[in-house]
N, C-alpha and C positions, 0 to 999 in steps of 0.2 A: 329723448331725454334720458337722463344718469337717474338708476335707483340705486339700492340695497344691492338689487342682483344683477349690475351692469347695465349697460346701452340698451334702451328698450326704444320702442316704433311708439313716435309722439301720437297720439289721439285716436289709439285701438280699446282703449280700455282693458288692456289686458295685460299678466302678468304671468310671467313662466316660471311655474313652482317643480322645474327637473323630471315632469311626468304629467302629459296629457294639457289640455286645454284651461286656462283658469275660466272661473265665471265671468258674466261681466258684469262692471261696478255699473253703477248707475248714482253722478252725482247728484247732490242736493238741490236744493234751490240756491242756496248760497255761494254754489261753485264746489269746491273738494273739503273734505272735513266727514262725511259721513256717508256710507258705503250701502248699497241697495239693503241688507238687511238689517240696518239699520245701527250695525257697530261703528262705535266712537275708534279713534287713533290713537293707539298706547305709546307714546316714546316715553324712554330710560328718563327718568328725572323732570319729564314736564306735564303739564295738567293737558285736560281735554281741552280746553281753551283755546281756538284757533286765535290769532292774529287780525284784527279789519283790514278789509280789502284795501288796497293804494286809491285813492279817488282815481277818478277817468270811466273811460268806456269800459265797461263788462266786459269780460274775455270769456266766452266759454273753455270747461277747465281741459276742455279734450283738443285744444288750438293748439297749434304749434309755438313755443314760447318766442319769444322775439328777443331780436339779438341786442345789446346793451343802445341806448341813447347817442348816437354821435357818431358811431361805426357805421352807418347804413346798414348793414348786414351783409357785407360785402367784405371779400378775403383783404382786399388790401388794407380796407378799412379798420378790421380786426389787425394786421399787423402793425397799423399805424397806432391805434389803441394800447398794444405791447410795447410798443418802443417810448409813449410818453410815461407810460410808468400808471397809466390809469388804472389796467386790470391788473388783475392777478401775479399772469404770465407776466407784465410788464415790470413789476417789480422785485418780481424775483429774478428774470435776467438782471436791474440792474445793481441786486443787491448781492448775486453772485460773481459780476462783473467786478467791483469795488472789493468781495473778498477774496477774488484770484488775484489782482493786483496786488495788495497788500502782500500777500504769500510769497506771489514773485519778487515783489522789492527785499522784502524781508530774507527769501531764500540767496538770491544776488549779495547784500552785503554780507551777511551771515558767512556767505560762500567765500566773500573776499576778506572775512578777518581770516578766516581758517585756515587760509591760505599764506597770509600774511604768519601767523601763528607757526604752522608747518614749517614754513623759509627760514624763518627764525631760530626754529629747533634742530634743522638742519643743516644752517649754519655753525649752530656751537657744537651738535656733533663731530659734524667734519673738522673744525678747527680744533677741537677735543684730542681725535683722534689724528691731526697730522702732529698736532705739539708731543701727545705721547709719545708717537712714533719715533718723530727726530730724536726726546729727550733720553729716549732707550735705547737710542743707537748704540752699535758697541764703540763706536768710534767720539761719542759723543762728551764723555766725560773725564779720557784723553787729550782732547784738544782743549777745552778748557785748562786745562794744567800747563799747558804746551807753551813757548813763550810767544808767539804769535797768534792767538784763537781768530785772528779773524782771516785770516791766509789760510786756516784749515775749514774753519766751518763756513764761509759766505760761500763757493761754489756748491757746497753740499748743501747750502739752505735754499737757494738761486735752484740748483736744483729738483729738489722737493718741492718747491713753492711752486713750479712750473706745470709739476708730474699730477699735482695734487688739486688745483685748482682755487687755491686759499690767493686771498692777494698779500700776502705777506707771513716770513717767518723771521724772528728775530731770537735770536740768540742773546744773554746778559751775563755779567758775573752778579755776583749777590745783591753787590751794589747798585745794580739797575743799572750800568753803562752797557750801549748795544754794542757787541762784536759783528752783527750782522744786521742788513736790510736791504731791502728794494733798493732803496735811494742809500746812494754810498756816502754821500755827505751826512746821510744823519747816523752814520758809525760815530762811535766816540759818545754820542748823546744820550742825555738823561731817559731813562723808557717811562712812557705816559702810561699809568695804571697803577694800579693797587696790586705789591707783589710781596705784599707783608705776610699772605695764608701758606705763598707759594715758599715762601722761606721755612715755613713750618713744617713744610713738606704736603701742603695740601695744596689742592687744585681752585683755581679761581676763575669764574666765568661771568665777565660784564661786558656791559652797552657804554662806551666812550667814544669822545671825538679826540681822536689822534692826530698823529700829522699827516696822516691819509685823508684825513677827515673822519663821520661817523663810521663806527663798526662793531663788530662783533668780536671780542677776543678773548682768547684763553691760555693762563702761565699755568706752566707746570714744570714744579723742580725737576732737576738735573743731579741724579745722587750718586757718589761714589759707590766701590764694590762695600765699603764701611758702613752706607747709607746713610753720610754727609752730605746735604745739601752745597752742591760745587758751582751751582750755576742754574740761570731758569731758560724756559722755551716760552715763546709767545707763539702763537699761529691766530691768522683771522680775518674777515670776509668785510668789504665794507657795506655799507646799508646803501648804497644804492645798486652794488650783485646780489645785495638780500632780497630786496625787493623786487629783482625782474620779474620771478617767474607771476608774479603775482599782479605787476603791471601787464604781460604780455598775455595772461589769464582772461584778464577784465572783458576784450571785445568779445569773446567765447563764452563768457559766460552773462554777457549780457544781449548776446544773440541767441542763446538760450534762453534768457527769463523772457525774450520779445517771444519766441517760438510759442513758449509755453502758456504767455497771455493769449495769442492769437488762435489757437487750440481751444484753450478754456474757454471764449466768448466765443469762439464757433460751436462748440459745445453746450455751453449757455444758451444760445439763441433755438439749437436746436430743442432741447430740453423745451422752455418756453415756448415754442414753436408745437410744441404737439401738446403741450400744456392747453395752451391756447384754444388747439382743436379739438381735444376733449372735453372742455370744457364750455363749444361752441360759442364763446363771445358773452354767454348767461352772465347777470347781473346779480347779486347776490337775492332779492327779491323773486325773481324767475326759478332758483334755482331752491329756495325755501318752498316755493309753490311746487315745487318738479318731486321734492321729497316728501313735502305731504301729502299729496297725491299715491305714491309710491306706499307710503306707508298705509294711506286708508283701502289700498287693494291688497297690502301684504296679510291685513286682518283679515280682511273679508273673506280669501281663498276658504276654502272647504279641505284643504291640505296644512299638517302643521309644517313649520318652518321655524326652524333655530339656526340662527347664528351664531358659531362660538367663536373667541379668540386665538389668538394661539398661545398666549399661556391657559387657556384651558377652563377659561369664563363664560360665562353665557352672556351675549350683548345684546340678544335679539329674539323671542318668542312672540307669537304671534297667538290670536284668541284658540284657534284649533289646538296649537301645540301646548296651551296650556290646560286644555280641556283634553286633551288624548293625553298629557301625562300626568295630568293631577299637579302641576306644580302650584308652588305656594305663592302668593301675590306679589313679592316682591323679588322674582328669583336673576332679574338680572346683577348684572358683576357678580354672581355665583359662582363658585367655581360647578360644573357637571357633575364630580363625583357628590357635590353637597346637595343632590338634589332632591334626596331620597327615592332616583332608579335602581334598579337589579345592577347587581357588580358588573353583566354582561353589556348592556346597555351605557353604560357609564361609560366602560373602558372603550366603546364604541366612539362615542360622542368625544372622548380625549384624547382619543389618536388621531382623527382628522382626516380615517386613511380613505379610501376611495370604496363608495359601498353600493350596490346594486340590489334592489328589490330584496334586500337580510328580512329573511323573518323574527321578527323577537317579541316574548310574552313578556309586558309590560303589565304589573299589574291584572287585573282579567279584560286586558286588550289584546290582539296580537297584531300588532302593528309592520308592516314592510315600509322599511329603512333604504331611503338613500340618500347618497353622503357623497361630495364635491370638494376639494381644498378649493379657497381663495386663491393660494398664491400659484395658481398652474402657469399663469399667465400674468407676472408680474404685478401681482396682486399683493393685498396686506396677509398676514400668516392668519390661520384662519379654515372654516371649513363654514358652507352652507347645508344643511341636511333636512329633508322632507320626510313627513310623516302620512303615512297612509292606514287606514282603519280596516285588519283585513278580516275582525272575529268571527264575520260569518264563514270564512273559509278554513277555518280553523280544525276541526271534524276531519271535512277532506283532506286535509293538509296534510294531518296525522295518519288516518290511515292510507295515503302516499308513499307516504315516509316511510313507513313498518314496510308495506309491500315492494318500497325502492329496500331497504335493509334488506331482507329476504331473497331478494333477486341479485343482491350484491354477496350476500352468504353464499346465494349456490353456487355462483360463479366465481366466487374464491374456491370455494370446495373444488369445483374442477380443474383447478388450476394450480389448489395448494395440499390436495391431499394424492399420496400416491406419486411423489415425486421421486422416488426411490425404492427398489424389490426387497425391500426391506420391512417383514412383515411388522414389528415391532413401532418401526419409525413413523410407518404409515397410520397405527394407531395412535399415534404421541400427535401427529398431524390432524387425526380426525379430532380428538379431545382440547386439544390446543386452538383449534378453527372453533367452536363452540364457545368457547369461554373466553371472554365475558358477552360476548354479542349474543348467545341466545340461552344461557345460561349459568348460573353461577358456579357451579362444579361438575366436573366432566368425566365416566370413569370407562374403559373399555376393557372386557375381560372377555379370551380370549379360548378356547379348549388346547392343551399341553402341545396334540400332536400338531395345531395349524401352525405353532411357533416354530415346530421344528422340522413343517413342510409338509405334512401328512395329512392327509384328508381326518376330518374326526369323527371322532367315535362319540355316541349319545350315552349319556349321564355317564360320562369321565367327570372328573373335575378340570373347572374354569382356572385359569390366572392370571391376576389383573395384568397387564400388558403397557396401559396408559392410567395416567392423570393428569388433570389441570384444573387449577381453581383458583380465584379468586385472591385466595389466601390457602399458606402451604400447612395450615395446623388441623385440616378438617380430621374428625375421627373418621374417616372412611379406611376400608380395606388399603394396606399400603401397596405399593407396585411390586409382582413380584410376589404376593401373595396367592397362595393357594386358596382355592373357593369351591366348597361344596354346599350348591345353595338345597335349601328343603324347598319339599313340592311345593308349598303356599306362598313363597316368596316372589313376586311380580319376576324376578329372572328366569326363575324356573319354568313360571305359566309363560315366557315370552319364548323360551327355549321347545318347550315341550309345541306348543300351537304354531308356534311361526309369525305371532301378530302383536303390533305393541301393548302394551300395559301403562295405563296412565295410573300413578297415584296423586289426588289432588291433595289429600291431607295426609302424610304419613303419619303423625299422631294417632289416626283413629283406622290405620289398617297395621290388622294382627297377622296378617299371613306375613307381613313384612320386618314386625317384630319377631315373630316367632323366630326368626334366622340366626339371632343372637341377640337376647334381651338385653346384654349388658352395652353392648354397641351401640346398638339401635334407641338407647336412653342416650349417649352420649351423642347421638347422631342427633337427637330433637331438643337438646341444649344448647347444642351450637346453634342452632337456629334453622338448620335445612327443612323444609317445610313440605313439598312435592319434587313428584318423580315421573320421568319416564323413560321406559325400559324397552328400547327398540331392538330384537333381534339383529346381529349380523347374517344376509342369507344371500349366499352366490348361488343361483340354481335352484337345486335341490340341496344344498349343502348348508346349513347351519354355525356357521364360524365362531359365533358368541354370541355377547348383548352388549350394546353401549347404553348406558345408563346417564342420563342431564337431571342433576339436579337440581335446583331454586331455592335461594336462602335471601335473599334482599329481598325479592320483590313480595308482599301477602299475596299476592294473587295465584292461584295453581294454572298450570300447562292448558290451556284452550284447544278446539280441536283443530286450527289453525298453525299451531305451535307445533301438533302433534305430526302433522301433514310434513311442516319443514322438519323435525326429526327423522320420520321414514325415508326422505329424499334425501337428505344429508346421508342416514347411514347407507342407504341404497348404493351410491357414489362409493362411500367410502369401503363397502364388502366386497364390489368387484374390484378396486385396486388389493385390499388384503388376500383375496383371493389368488389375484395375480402374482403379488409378491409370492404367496404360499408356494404358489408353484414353482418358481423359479428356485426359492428355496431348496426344495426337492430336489431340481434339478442339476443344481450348483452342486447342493452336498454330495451327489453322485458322481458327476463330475471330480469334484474334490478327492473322493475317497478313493476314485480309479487312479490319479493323477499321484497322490500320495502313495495308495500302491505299486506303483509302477516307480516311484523314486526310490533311493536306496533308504534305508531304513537305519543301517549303521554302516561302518566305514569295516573292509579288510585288515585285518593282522597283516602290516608290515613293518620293515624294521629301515627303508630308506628314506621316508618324509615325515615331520613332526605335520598332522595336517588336521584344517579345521574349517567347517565350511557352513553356509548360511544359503537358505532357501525361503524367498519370499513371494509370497501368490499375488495376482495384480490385485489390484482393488476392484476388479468386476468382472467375471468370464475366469475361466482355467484356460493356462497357456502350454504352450509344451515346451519350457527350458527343463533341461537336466541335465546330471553330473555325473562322473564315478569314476572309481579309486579301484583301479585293477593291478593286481600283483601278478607280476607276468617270472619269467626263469632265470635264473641268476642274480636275486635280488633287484632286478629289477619292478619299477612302477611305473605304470601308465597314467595318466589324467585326463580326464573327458568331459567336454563341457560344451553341451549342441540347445540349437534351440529350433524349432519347428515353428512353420510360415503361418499365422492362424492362431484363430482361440477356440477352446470348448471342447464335448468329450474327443471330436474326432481330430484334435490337434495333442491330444493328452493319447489317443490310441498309438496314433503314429508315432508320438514320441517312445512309448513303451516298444513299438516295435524294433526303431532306432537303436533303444539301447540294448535289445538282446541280440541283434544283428552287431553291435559294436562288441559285447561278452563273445559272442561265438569268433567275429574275426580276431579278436585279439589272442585267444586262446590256438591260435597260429602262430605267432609269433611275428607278426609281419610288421613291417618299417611303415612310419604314419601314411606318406606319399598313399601308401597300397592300402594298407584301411580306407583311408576316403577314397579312393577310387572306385571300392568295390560298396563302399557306402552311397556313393552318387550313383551306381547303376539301381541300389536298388530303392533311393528316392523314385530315379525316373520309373521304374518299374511300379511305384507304388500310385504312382499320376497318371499313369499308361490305364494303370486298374480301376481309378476312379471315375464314377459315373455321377456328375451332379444331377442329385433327384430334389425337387423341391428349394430349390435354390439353397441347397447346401453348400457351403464350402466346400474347395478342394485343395488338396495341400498343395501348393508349387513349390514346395522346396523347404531346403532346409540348411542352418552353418554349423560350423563344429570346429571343434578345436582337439587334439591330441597330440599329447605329449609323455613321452616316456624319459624316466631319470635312472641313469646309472650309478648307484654309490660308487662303485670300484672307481671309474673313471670320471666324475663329476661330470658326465656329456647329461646335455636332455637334448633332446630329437625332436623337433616340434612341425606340426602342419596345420594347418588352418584352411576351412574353405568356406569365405566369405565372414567369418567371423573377428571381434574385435582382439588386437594383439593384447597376447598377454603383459603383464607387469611385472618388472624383476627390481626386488628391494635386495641390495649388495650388504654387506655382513657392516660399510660402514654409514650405509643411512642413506648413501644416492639411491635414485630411484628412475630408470629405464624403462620404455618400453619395443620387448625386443622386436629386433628387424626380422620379422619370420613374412616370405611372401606371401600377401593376399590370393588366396586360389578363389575359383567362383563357389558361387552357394551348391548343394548339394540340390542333385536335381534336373543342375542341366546338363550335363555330361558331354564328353568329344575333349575336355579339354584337362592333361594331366596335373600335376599338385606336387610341389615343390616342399623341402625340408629344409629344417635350419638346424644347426648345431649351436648349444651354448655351454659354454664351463662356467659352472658356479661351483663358490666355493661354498664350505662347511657354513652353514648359516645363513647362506639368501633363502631369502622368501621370493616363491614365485606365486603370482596373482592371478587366477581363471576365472571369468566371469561373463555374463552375457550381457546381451545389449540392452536391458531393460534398467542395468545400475548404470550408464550412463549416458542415456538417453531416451529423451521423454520429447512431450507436446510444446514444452515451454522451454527447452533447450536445446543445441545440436550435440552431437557426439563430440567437437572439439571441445566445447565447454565443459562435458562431461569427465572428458580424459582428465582434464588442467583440473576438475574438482576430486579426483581420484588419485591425482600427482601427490595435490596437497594433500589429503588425507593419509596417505603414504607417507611424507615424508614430514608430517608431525607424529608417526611412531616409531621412529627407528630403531628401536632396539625391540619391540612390543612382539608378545607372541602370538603364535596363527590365530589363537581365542581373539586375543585382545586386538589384532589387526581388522578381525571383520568386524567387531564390535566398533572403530574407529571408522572404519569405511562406512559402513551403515548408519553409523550417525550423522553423513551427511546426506543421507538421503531423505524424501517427504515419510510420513508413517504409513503411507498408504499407496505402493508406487502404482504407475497409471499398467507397466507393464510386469511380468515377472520379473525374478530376478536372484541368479545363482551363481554363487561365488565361493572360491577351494582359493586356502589360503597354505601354501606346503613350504614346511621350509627343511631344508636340505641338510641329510645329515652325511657322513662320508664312511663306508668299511674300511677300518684302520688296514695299513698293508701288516700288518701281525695275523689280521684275521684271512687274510690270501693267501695261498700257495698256488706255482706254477711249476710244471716241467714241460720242458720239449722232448719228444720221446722218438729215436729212430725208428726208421718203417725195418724192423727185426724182432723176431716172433720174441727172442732174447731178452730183448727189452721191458719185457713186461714186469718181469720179478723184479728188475730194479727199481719200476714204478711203485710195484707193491710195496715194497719195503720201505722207500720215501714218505709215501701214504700212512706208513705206521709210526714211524717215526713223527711227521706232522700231526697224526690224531692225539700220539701219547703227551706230543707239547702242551696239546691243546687240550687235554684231560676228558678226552671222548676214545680211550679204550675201547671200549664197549662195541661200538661202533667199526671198528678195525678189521672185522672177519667180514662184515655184508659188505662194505665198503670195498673192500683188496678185491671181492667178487661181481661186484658190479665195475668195478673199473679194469678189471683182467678182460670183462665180457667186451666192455665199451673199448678198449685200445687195441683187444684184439680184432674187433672188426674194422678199424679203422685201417689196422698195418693193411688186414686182407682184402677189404675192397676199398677203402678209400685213399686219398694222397697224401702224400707227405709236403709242406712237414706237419705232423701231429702234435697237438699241444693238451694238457690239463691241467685242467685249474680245478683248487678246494675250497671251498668259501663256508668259513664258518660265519652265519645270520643267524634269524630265528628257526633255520631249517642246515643241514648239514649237506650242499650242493656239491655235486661232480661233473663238470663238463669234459668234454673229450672232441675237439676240435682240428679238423681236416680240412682241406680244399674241395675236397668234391660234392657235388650237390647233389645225390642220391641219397634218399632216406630209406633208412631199413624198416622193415616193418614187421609186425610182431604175428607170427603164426602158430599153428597148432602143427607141431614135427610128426611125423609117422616115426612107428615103433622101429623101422628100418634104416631111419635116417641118421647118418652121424651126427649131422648140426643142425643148427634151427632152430636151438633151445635158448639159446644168448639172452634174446630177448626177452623172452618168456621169463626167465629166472632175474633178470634187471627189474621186470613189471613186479614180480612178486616180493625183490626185496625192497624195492623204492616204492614210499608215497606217492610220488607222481615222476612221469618221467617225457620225455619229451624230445625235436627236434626243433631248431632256430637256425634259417635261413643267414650270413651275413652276405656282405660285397665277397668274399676270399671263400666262401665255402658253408659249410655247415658246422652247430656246435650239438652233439647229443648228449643231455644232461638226467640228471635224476638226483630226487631231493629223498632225503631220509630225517624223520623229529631226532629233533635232536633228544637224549636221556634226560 
């Protein structure tokens, strides 16, 4: 039989309340009506007053109901019952039968006026728009004037009428005589219609019987270039081509409404047909017995039970569920919220949603809630919900609960503090994990040197490190505050012993006031009440004190509370600790790594340049740069990055670049730099021994480049590193073809150079791989965001290019990242002199004298006597041992240079002459009047130079 709570098993006496077993009823003597303990049946609106039994035989109430009078109780019998309209089902198929019919007929003609309608309207369109069309012809109002209009215009209407589909076009003069028609006997004849509007020049569209018969037609004047009315158009469809589409419609659309009836009462029947069987054939008597039944075991349960609606009423409470929530005697059609439950409770009960064993403190009950929608299963909207009494467990519940919280705290704690070697972060982490789950304010203070990675030192002064609270107005020490606590202050006694400090009332402890009277009042205005003061301690090591303190709750810190304080900060001293050290570590790192980079850039006078050096965001890396001023005005650029992180990737880079300062101070072409650079990577990997699963360096890329003012060449070689970038003076942006050599390190294999001519004002780009490329992108991507960056500055200076460049980078890159932005300036040929000088001793004084003459142009007199004598030394050793032909050049820069250039590749070298010796001195006396002096290797020979300051 059917209840409240669906299909139940007829004559169990039982009733399923969504958990566990119900009682069993035990009816009356009278049959159903009153339940083994003896409660009456509450329905919505009716008295306890059962109904008198139907005469006949007594039915015990626990029998299986029987099936209606007439049916036998038998399936066909029951459809046979449906189809005379007796039951239920029966009458709703036939009353849903009768109003799908109706719909159908209704939709069927409805569908055939509309139709009718449509043909109509698109009839007088089309004839609208064939009358326009002829009456605008350009030919149209010509032939009217013409002396025979119907010899011009009938093949042109005949035609149109054809093209167009209209059954007729007729042509008239004012007077309504046809010049044109279908039937050429009615030419000459009066036109049937109303064409008085069309004389006005307006258009006129009516339903007449012509001598087509009925139709559809429409005049529209004919106007000269004057816009005289010269003549009218008629065009127009008769009513029975109006009508086709609408007769030809009908069987289709009334093969559709049969479709759509036979559907419906298949549909109907089905409907009916499970009607039927839900309702098993029950007689409205059986099924009143079936519900009050239902209803005197839904009281009786020992479980409450409400029924709400779906707008959010209550239909249905039962004796328990009015006794577990205290509701008031009349509380159905209530709405839930009116019933005076807990806001939590309510909004339970009004959402309907789907609830499992909820605990909720109702009142001084704490009842576990569960909660079912109706409509899961094509039901009314709606929810059933059961009530369980669970106060005795109420106690254990709670402290469950505390000790599930505290086992969820610690396990946050190990998961959320110490996420970073960041000593600072990790305290913001422990104080922030705290609050508000185990205390209202949270403060950790720290000793100066653990901040800055140093073990600490006892009675230094503390500083707060972290806060969190509740609310951000507490009068607590602010972060960042220095703290020197006196001995009596619970920090102190925590710091000096190593053991926590509980204060349960800070009002009435003075060691705690005593630390600053004036604080410490505004401290217990706000309302903070207790405290406790847990040592931070790694080891032997002492770090600080975190400090919880409690402003909501009156109660002070238990010994329970005090236990999850020491384990929380336990957890949290060994990551602080951790950080510390790496702290240490890093900054070491850092300060070798920064040592080792250039500090500031060389005095020179060939590159405007300007460069940026960014550290990764974790670990020290070994990219680096530098700006070497090599002979002749010339400049080198260097830009390497080593394989590896950390101090021994920061060592090797230092070594890198003093090995890069010594070779270059050779003067050697890039090709041979790396070369001699790559043996002594390999050499330095050959040396490594990993101990302790240390890295080892495998290698390393580099990039150098050398710019000549004189000649705008730069000389470039790379091995394994990303190509430079060259911005042109007018804003295009290149990256040059300079061959990829291999990385540095694995050596056998040589290293190729590029030559480039830039003019006065390119910028050229050095950089390593960490500006364009990361975890989350590839190097092409990089490049193309490097392009663009480049070429929204084109006109921008080296400052202002890196500052462009690096704003499209993250703030924090994953890798290093070093970048020289140079941009080119050129030695005007004013500031150059050359001579070709014959291999003849002769020759020299003429040199001198040239030399004097170019110093006095150049208003460095001064300069004219060391000069004549360093360049007598330098040409005369040239005539004597080296080839011709001999050249010099004078480069006035920020240094007053003299080269002296030969074929031969023999370099002289400077000795100490015996008292007996004629020569030998040359040299000696070039060293002593030159600032620096030197040999440079080319393709054709050697150049020996020497530079003197200029006055």
């Amino acid at each position: 039989m059917t209840g409240p709570h669906g299909p139940e098993r007829a004559g169990t006496g039982r009733v399923s309340s969504g958990r566990g077993p119900a009682p069993r009823v035990t009816p009356s003597p009278e049959g159903a009506g009153q339940c083994r303990h003896g409660h009456m049946v509450r329905l919505p609106g009716r008295t306890t007053t059962r109904p008198p039994r139907a005469s006949g035989r007594p039915r015990a109430p626990y029998d299986p109901p029987r099936p209606p009078r007439g049916t036998g109780g038998s399936r066909p019998g029951r459809l046979r019952s449906a189809v005379t309209g007796r039951s239920v089902a029966g009458q709703v198929f036939v009353l849903q039968v009768v109003i799908v019919l109706l719909l159908v007929v209704s939709a069927v003609v409805a569908q055939l006026l509309q139709v009718r309608h449509d043909s109509d309207v698109e009839a007088a369109n089309r004839s609208l728009a064939v009358a326009e069309t002829f009456a605008n012809a350009p030919g149209t109002a010509p032939a009217l004037r013409s002396p025979d209009p119907t010899a011009l215009l009938q093949p042109r209407a005949e035609a149109a009428r054809k093209a167009t589909g209209v059954d007729f076009i007729v042509v008239m003069n004012t007077d309504g005589v046809r010049y044109t028609h279908p039937e050429t006997d009615r030419i000459g004849k009066k036109f049937v219609g109303d064409i008085g509007p069309a004389l006005a020049g307006h258009t006129v569209t009516e339903h007449i019987t012509g001598t087509i018969g009925p139709l559809v037609q429409v005049v529209v004047p004919v106007k000269d270039p004057a816009g005289a009315v010269v003549g009218l158009v008629s065009a127009g469809i008769t009513t029975a081509h109006v009508g086709g589409a609408a007769d030809q419609q009908l069987p289709l659309l009334l093969a559709a409404g049969a479709v759509a009836l036979i559907l419906a009462t298949g549909g109907t029947a089905l409907v009916s047909r499970r009607l039927l069987r839900q309702t098993h054939g029950l007689g409205p008597y059986e099924m009143t017995r079936m519900y009050e039944h239902h209803d005197a075991v839904l009281h009786a349960v020992r479980e409450g039970v409400l029924i709400v609606g779906g707008d959010g009423r209550l239909l249905l409470a039962n004796d328990e569920a009015h006794r577990l929530l205290d509701l008031p005697a009349h509380a159905e059609r209530l709405n839930v919220r009116d019933l005076g439950l807990d806001d939590e409770t309510a909004a339970l009960l009004a959402s309907g949603r789907v609830a499992t064993d909820e605990v909720h403190l109702v009142k001084d009950r704490l009842l576990a809630i569960n909660q079912r929608p109706t409509d899961l299963r094509g039901g009314p909207p709606g929810s059933v919900t059961t009530l369980r009494d669970s106060t005795e467990l109420r106690a254990l519940s709670g402290r469950a609960e505390v000790a599930r919280e505290r086992l969820n705290m610690l396990y946050d704690a190990g998961v959320g503090i110490g996420t970073s070697l960041d000593v600072a972060r990790t305290a913001e982490e422990l104080a922030g994990l705290a609050v508000p789950r185990f205390s209202d304010f949270a403060t950790v203070d720290l000793f100066d040197a653990v901040l800055s990675g140093e073990e600490p030192r006892p009675g230094a002064v503390l500083r707060r490190a972290a806060y969190a609270g509740i609310r951000e107005d507490a009068p607590l020490y602010p972060v960042g505050e220095r703290i020197r606590f006196v001995a009596t202050s619970p920090q102190a006694r925590a710091l000096t012993t190593g053991q926590s400090v509980v204060v349960p009332r800070l009002g009435e402890a003075t060691g705690w006031r005593a630390q600053n009277q004036e604080r410490t009042d505004q401290v217990l205005e706000y309302g903070i009440r207790s405290l406790i003061t847990v040592p931070l301690r790694a080891g032997s090591l002492v770090l600080g004190v975190a400090n919880f303190w409690r402003a909501e709750k009156p109660q002070p810190f238990d010994a329970e509370e005090v236990a999850l304080a020491e384990e929380l900060v336990a957890r949290a001293a060994v990551s602080i600790d951790n950080a510390r050290r790496y702290t240490r570590e890093h900054s070491m790192a850092v300060t070798l790594q920064r040592s080792l980079l250039p500090r500031t850039l060389p005095a020179q006078g060939a590159l405007d340049i300007a460069y940026r050096y960014l550290p990764a965001q974790s670990g020290v890396g070994g990219d680096w740069f530098d700006v070497l001023p090599l002979s002749g005005a010339r400049v080198a650029l260097v830009v390497g990055d080593v394989v590896g992180h950390g101090l021994h990737a920061a060592a090797t880079m230092g070594r890198l670049r003093t090995a890069v300062h010594n070779f270059s101070s050779l003067d050697l072409p890039p090709d041979e730099l790396l070369g001699l650079l790559d043996e002594l990577v390999g050499r330095i990997d050959q040396d490594e021994t990993p101990t302790g699963g240390a890295d080892v360096v495998t290698g390393a890329t580099c990039l150098y480049a050398i710019y000549d003012p004189v000649s705008r060449l730069c000389t470039l070689a790379r091995a394994g590193h990303p190509p430079p970038a060259v911005v042109r003076p007018d804003g295009s942006v290149e990256f040059a073809d300079v061959p990829a050599g291999p990385p540095l390190g694995l050596g056998g294999l040589p290293f190729e150079t590029a030559e480039l001519e830039l003019a006065e004002g390119s910028r050229l780009v050095l950089y390593t791989d960490g500006l364009v490329e990361d975890r989350e992108r590839d190097i092409d991507e990089g490049l193309g965001l490097l392009r663009d960056a480049l070429l929204r500055a084109p006109d921008a200076s080296p400052e202002d290019t890196c500052r462009a460049v690096l704003d499209r980078l993250p703030a924090r890159p994953s890798d290093d990242v070093a970048l020289i932005v140079a941009r080119t300036r050129v030695l005007d040929s004013d500031r150059v002199a050359r001579w070709e000088v014959p291999s003849d001793p002769a020759a020299v004084s003429q040199v001198r004298a040239s030399v004097t003459r170019t110093l006095s142009d150049w208003d460095l007199e001064e300069l004219a006597f060391t000069t004549e004598l360093i360049l007598s030394e330098l040409v005369t050793n040239a005539i004597r041992y080296g080839r011709g032909p001999i050249g010099v050049r004078l480069l006035r820069d920020r240094t007053l240079i003299c080269e002296v250039s030969d074929r031969s590749t023999t370099s002289p070298h400077l000795r100490y002459a015996a008292s007996t010796d004629e020569g030998g001195r040359g040299l000696f006396l070039v060293a002593q009047l030159a600032e620096r002096w030197g040999t440079r290797y080319t393709p054709n020979g050697k150049v020996i130079w020497a530079e003197q300051p200029l006055p």
